[in-house]
SEKEPA-641941 format. One record per residue (C-alpha): x, y, z; residue in three letters. Coordinates in steps of 0.05 Angstrom, whole numbers, padded with zeros to 5 digits, always signed. Example, Ala and Ser with C-alpha at 12.3 -4.5 7.8 and 13.67 -1.06 7.14 Angstrom:
BEGIN
+00246-00090+00156ALA+00273-00021+00143SER
***
This chain:
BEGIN
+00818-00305-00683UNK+00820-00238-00697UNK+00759-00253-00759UNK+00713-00289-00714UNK+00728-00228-00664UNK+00696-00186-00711UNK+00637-00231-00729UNK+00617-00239-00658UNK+00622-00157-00657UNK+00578-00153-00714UNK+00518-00204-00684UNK+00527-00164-00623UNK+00514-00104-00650UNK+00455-00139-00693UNK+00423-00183-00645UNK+00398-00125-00604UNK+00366-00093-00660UNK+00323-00156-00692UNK+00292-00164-00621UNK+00279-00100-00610UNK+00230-00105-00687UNK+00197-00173-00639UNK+00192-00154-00565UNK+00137-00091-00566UNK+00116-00115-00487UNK+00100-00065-00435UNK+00156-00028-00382UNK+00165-00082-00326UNK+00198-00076-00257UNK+00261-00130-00274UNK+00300-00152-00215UNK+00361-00188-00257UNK+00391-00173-00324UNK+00449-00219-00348UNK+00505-00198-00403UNK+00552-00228-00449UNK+00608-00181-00474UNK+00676-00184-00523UNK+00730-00142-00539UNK+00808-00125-00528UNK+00846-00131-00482UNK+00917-00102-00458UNK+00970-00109-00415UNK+01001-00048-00373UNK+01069-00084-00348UNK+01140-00085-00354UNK+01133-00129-00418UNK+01093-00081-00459UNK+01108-00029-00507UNK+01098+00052-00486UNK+01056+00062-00543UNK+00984+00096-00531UNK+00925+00053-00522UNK+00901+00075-00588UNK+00957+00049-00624UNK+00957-00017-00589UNK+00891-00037-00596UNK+00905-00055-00672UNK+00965-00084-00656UNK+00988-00152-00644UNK+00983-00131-00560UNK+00913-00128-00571UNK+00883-00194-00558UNK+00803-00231-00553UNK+00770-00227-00498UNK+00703-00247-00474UNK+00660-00254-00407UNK+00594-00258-00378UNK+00563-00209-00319UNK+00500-00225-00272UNK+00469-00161-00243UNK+00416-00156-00190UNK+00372-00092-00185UNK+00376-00067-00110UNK+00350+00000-00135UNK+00344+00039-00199UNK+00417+00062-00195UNK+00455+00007-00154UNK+00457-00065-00175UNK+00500-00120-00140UNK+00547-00161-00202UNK+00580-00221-00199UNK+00630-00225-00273UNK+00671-00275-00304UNK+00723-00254-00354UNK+00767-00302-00407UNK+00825-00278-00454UNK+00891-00267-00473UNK+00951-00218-00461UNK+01012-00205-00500UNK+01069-00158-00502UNK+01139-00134-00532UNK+01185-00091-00507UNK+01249-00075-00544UNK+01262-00006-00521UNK+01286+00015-00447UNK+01307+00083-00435UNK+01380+00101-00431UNK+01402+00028-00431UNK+01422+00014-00500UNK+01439-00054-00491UNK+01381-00100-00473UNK+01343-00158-00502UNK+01273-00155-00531UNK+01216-00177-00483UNK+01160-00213-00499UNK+01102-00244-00460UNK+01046-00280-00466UNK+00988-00289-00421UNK+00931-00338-00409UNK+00886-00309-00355UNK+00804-00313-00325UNK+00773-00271-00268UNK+00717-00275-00232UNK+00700-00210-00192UNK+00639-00188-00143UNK+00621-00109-00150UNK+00575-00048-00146UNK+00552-00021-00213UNK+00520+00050-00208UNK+00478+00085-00253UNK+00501+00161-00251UNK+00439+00185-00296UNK+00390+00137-00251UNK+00412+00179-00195UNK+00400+00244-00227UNK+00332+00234-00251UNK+00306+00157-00258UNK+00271+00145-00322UNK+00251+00082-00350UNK+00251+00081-00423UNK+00320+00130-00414UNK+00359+00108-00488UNK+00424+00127-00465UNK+00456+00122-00388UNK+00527+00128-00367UNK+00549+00087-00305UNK+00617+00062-00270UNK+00625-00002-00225UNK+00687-00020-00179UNK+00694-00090-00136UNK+00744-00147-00108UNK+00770-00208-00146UNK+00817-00257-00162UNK+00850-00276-00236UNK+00881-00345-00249UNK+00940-00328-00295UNK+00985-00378-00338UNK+01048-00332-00365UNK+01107-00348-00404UNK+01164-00289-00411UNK+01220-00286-00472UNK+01286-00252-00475UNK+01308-00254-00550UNK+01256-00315-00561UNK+01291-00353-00506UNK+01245-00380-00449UNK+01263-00333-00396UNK+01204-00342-00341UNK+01144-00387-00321UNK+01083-00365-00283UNK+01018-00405-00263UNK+00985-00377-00200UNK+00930-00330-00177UNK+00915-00262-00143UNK+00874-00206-00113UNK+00849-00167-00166UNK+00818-00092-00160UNK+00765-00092-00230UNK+00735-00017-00243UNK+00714+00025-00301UNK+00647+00044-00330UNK+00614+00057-00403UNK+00548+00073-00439UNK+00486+00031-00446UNK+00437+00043-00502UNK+00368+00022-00483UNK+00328-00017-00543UNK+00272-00036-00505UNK+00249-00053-00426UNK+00297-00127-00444UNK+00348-00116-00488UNK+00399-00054-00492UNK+00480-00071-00510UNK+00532-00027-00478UNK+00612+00004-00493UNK+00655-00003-00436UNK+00725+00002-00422UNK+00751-00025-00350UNK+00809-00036-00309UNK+00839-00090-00266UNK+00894-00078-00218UNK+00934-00141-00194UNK+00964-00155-00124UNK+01025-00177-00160UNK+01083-00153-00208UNK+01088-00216-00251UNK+01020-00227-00287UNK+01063-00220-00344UNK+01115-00271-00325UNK+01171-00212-00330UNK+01193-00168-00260UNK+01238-00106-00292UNK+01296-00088-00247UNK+01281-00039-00203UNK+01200-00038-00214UNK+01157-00023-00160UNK+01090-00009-00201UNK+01047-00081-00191UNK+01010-00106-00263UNK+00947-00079-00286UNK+00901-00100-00353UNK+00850-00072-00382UNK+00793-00092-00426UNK+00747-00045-00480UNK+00696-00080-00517UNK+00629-00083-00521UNK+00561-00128-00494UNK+00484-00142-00503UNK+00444-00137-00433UNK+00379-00192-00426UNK+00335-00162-00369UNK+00293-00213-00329UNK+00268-00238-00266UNK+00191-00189-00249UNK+00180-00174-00189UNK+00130-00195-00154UNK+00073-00158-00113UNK+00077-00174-00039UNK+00023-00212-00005UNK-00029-00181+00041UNK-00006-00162+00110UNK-00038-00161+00172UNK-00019-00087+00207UNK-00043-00091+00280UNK-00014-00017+00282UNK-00038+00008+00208UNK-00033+00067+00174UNK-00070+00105+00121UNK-00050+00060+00054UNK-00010+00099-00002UNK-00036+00094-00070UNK+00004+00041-00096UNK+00003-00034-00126UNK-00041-00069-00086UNK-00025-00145-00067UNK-00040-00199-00121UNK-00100-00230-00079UNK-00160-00272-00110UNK-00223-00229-00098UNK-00279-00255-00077UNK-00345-00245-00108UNK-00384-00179-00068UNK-00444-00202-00030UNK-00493-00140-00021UNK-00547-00137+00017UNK-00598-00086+00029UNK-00649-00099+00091UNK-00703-00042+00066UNK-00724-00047+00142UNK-00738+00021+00172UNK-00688+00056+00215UNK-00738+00075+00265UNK-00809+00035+00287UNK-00868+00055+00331UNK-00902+00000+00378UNK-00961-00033+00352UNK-00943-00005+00268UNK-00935-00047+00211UNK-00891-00044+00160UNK-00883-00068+00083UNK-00804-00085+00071UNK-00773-00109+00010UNK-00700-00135+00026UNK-00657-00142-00036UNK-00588-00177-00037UNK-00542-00184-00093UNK-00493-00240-00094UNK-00446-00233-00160UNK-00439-00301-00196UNK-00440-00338-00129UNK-00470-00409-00155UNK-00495-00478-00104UNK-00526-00494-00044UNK-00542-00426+00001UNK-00584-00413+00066UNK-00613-00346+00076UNK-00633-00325+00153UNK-00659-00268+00194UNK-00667-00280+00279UNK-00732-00237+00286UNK-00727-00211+00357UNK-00787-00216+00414UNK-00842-00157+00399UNK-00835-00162+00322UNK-00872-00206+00268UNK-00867-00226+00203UNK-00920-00243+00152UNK-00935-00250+00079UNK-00870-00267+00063UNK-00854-00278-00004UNK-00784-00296-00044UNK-00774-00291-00119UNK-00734-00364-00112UNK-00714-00416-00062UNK-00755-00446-00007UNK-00775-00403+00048UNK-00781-00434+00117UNK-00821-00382+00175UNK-00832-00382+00248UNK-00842-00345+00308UNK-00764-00325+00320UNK-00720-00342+00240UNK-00748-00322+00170UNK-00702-00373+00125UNK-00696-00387+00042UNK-00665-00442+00019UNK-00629-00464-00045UNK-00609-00529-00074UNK-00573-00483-00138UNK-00576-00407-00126UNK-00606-00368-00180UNK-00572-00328-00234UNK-00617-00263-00218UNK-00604-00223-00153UNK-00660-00244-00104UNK-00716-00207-00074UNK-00756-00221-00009UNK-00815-00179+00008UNK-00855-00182+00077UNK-00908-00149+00124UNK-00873-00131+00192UNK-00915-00121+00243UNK-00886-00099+00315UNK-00917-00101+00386UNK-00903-00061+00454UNK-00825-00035+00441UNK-00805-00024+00507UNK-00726-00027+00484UNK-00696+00036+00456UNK-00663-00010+00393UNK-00671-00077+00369UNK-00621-00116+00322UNK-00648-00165+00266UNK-00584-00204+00251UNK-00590-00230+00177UNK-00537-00284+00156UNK-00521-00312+00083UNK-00487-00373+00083UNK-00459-00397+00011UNK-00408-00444-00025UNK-00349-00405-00064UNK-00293-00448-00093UNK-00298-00503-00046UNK-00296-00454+00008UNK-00362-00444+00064UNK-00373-00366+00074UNK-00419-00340+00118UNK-00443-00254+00109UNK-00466-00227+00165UNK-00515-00164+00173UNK-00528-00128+00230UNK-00596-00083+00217UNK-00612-00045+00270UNK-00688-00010+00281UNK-00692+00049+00336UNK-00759+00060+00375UNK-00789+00122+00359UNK-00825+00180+00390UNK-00894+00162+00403UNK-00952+00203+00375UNK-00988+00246+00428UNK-01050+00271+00381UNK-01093+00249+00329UNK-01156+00267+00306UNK-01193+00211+00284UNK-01167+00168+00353UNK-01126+00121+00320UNK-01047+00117+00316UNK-01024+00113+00240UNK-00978+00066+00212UNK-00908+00100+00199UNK-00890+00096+00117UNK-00819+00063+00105UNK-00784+00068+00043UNK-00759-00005+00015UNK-00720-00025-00044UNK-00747-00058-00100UNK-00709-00102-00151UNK-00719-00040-00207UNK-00688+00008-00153UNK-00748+00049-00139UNK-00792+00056-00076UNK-00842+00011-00065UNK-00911+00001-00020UNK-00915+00038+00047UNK-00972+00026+00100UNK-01029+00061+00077UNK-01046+00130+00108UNK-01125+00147+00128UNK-01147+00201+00083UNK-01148+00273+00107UNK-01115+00249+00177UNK-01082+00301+00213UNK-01037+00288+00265UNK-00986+00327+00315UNK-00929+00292+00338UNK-00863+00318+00394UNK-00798+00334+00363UNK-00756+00290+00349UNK-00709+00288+00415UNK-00630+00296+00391UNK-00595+00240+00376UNK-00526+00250+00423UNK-00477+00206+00373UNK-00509+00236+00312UNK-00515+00172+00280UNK-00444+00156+00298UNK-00421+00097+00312UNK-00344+00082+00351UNK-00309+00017+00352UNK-00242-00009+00375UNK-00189-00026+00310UNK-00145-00085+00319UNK-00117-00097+00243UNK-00111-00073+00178UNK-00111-00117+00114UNK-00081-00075+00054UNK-00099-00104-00026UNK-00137-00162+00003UNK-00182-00191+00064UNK-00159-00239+00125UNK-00200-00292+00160UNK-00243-00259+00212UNK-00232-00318+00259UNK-00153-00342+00256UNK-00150-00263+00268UNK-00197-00265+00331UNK-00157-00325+00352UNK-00084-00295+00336UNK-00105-00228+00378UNK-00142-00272+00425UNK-00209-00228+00437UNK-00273-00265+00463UNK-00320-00221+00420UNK-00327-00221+00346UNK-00299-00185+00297UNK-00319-00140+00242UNK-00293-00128+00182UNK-00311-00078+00142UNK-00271-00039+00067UNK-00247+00029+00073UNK-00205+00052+00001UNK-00160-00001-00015UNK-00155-00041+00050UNK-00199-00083+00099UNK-00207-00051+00169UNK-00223-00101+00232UNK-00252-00077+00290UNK-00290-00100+00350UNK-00347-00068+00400UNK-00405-00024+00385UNK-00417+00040+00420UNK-00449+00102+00420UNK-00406+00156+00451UNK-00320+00153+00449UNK-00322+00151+00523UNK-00345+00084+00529UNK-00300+00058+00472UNK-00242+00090+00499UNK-00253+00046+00563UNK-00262-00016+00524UNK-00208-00078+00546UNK-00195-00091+00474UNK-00152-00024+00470UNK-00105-00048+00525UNK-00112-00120+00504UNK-00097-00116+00431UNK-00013-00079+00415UNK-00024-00018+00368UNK-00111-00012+00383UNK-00142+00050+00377UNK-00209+00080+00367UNK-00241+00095+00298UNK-00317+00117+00283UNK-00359+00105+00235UNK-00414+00148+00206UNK-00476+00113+00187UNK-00458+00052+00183UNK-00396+00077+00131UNK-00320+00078+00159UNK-00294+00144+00168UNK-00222+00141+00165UNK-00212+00189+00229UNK-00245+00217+00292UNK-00242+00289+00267UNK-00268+00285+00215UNK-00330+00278+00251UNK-00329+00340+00287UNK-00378+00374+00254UNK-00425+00322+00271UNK-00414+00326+00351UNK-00402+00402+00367UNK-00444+00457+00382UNK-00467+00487+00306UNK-00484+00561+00337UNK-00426+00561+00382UNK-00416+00632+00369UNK-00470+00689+00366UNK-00475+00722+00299UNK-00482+00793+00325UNK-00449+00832+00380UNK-00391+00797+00426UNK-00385+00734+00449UNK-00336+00709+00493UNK-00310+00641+00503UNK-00258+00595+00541UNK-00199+00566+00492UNK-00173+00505+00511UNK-00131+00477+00455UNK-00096+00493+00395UNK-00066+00462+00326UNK-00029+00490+00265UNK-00053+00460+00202UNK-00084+00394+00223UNK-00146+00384+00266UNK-00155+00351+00334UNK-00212+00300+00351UNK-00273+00340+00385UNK-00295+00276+00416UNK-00216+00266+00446UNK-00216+00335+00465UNK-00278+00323+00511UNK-00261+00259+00537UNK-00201+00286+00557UNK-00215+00345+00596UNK-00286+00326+00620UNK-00333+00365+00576UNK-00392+00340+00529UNK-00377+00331+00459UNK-00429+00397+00438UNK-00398+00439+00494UNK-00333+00448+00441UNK-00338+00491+00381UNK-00278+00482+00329UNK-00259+00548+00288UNK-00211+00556+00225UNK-00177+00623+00233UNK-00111+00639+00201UNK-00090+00566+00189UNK-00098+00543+00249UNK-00160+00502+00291UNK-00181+00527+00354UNK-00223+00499+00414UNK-00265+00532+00451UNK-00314+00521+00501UNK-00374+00559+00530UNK-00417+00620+00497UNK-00423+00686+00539UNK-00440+00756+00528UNK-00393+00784+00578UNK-00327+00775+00603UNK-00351+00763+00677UNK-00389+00704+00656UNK-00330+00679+00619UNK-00276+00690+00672UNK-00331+00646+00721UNK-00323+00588+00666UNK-00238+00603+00659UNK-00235+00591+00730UNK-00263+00517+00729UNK-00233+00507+00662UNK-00160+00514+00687UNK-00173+00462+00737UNK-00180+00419+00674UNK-00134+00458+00630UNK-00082+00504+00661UNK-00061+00540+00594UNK-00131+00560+00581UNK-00155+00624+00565UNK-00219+00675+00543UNK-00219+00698+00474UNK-00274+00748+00439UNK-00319+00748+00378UNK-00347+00808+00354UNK-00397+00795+00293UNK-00377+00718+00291UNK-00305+00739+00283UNK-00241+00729+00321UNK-00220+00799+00360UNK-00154+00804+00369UNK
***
């Protein structure tokens, strides 16, 4: 026994190293790790000698021991273990104190445990590190022992034991890291017994229960990866943290671009190339724009597919999509324009892994001022940039030669192409079906979906100023809804960050005082302009947001003197009790 003890020691101690020279694989995040271990092991009893621990373990106390653990991580420094232990115990005791005249004890002990525990990682806790070589750690836990013990007095049967107990297992060691699988450990551990007769033998007199203890060593397999969660609809999201996104299967990224103009005159024509690029999207596909009442389409042309036209749908399609992106080029022609906007909903309808998608666009065309001049008589055509398949700008209307005309300002745009919609769910590392999500929240209108960093953002409505989103039904309809903005078309992230787009620019003058009305406040962080003024009543360019010191302030109004600013402070407080005038001098805060 005692050879093959040390021939299992030796492949222990070998094993370990040979797969370290195999395994070269990257650090992994392992949820289970299983170990085998051997060694000695000793009994602390009345049948035992006094001698140190050093002595007995190369004497014949010291008997083979072996056992198996199962760990599971629950984090970097505590794991859950479930152990099974085998062996022997043995001891003689011929000495006794002051009594002179007794007879030699011996015992011997067949025994397994099983035990449930904590095991703790003390250098995990002081600083986690991965690819660590050496970390010292303790475990404690509850268990039983089934025990078969025979006890001798002068080599004459004295006792028989076969029975089990409550066991108390603790003790810790060192663990030597080969790579992120393998590492093999020295430990030396403890188990306390609910009982005084684990070695068969009760000394007169003894009130100390039994207690054995094993040292050895064992080689630690890791396993078990964990795996990345699945995407997760939030209705109540937050910003996502840079971290491992879901394991999702991402779809191939449809683009399109419209190359329509942003703004039209009545009665102008228009030469658009549209351009959309569709990955390695492959079978049947339908291509279609709804061309709305006052606006025509003619000359179309398509680089592939068949193109179907008439009065109200523009449509291409394909029995096999092509490998290139595809390219459609047109003449649009517009009549009287007596809307202020006009949509031309584009749709791309397509196969992917069995699957029918459907893209849709929204592009939206704004009537513009209207010429009041011109000197040869004649309105000109307005020139719109479009994309070509090479990336450049390609034909605009032509322009008569040495025409000269005057047109108005521009008048302001209010929202300054913004854009605010209600936001029902979040998808983080992956995408959610638009309509089981319509259907789960159960909305009437459609939603969009649209990326923003490494997440999917859903939102309904469409509307130009926060006032009417923030009376939209979907916000008290849908738990967790609020209102986000988007920026030319673009997501934003948050409302504030759009307050240099609403205010007032020259809220302050640049010379001499200037006294204003402050109605709110914030240390560090910035509040929502557009909020601010829903809140209280004002127009979004009435409030001017200044950085001083760390902190954002809000102010309204923009006076010269104080007189004209306590008139304002009066109706403000109505609004805003706490409010209060503040002065500029040169553009700066006066204290």
């Amino acid at each position: 026994m005692k050879k093959l003890s040390k021939i299992l020691l030796l492949m222990l101690i070998i094993f370990p190293l040979f797969i370290n020279a195999q395994d070269k694989t990257t650090e992994k995040n392992y949820l289970w790790d299983v170990s085998a271990n051997m060694g000695s092991s000793l009994l602390w009893g009345d049948a035992n000698t006094n001698a140190s621990p050093f002595t007995r373990w190369f004497s014949k106390e010291s008997n083979f021991t072996f056992g198996f653990t199962l760990k599971r991580k629950i984090t970097n420094a505590f794991h859950l273990q479930i152990a099974l232990q085998k062996g022997m115990l043995s001891g003689e005791r011929s000495t006794w104190g002051g009594d002179k005249v007794h007879p030699v004890v011996n015992a011997v002990t067949d025994y397994y445990d099983y035990h449930l525990g904590l095991n703790v990682d003390f250098t995990s806790i002081l600083g986690f590190k991965e690819d660590r070589f050496m970390s010292v750690y303790a475990f404690g836990g509850i268990g039983m022992v089934h025990y078969n013990a025979q006890s001798f007095t002068d080599a004459n049967l004295y006792n028989s034991v076969n029975k089990s107990t409550l066991i108390v297992p603790w003790g810790g060691g060192l663990r030597f890291r080969f790579n992120e699988r393998w590492s093999v450990y020295l430990e030396s551990n403890f188990r306390n017994a609910f009982v005084d007769d684990v070695d068969a033998y009760v000394g007169q007199g003894s009130k100390v229960n039994d207690i054995y203890s094993i040292t050895g060593m064992g080689v630690t397999y890791r396993f078990g990866q964990k795996r990345a969660k699945k995407p997760k609809v939030e209705i109540s999201p937050v910003e996502p943290a840079d971290t491992a996104l879901a394991q999702v299967e991402i779809p191939e990224e449809v683009i399109f671009v419209s190359g329509l103009p942003t703004e039209a005159e009545p009665n102008t024509a228009y030469n658009v190339t549209s351009k959309l690029t569709k990955g390695k999207l492959t079978g049947k596909a339908i291509y279609e724009m709804s061309i709305p009442e006052d606006f025509y389409i003619s000359d179309a042309k398509t680089n592939s597919g068949k193109l179907i036209q008439d009065s109200s749908s523009l449509k291409i399609i394909w029995e096999e999509l092509p490998t290139e992106d595809i390219i459609l080029t047109y003449r649009l022609s517009t009549g009287g324009l007596d809307k202020d906007s006009y949509t031309l909903p584009t749709m791309f309808s397509y196969n992917e892994k069995g699957e029918s998608k459907t893209k849709t666009f929204n592009n939206r065309i704004n009537l513009k001022a209207t010429p009041i001049a011109a000197t040869n008589g004649t309105k000109e055509p307005n020139t719109a940039q479009t994309v070509a398949d090479n990336g450049k700008n390609t034909n605009k209307t032509n322009v008569a030669a040495n025409t000269a005309k005057v047109k108005q300002a521009s008048p302001k745009v209010e929202n300054a192409g913004l854009e605010y919609r209600i936001q029902v769910a979040t998808v983080f590392g992956g995408r959610t079906s638009k309509r089981l999500l319509q259907k789960q929240l159960k909305l009437q209108e459609s939603i969009q979906e649209d990326p923003y960093k490494n997440s999917y953002r859903y939102t309904v409505g469409n509307f130009k100023t926060y006032a009417e989103a923030a009376q939209y039904n979907a916000l008290s309809s849908v738990r967790g809804a609020y209102v986000v903005v988007f920026k030319n078309g673009k997501y934003v992230g948050g409302l504030e960050n759009t307050n240099t787009d609403v205010m007032d620019k020259n809220g302050i003058y640049p010379t001499g005082e200037t006294y204003k009305v402050q109605i709110a406040a914030s240390k560090g962080r910035t509040y929502s302009i557009a909020k601010l003024a829903y809140k209280y009543g004002f127009k979004n360019d009435q409030i001017t947001e200044d950085e001083i010191a760390g902190w954002y302030q809000y102010t309204v109004g923009k006076f010269r003197t104080i007189d004209e600013a306590k008139a304002l402070l009066k109706e403000v407080k109505l609004k805003v009790p706490k409010a209060y005038i503040v002065k500029f001098v040169d553009a700066k805060r006066s204290k």
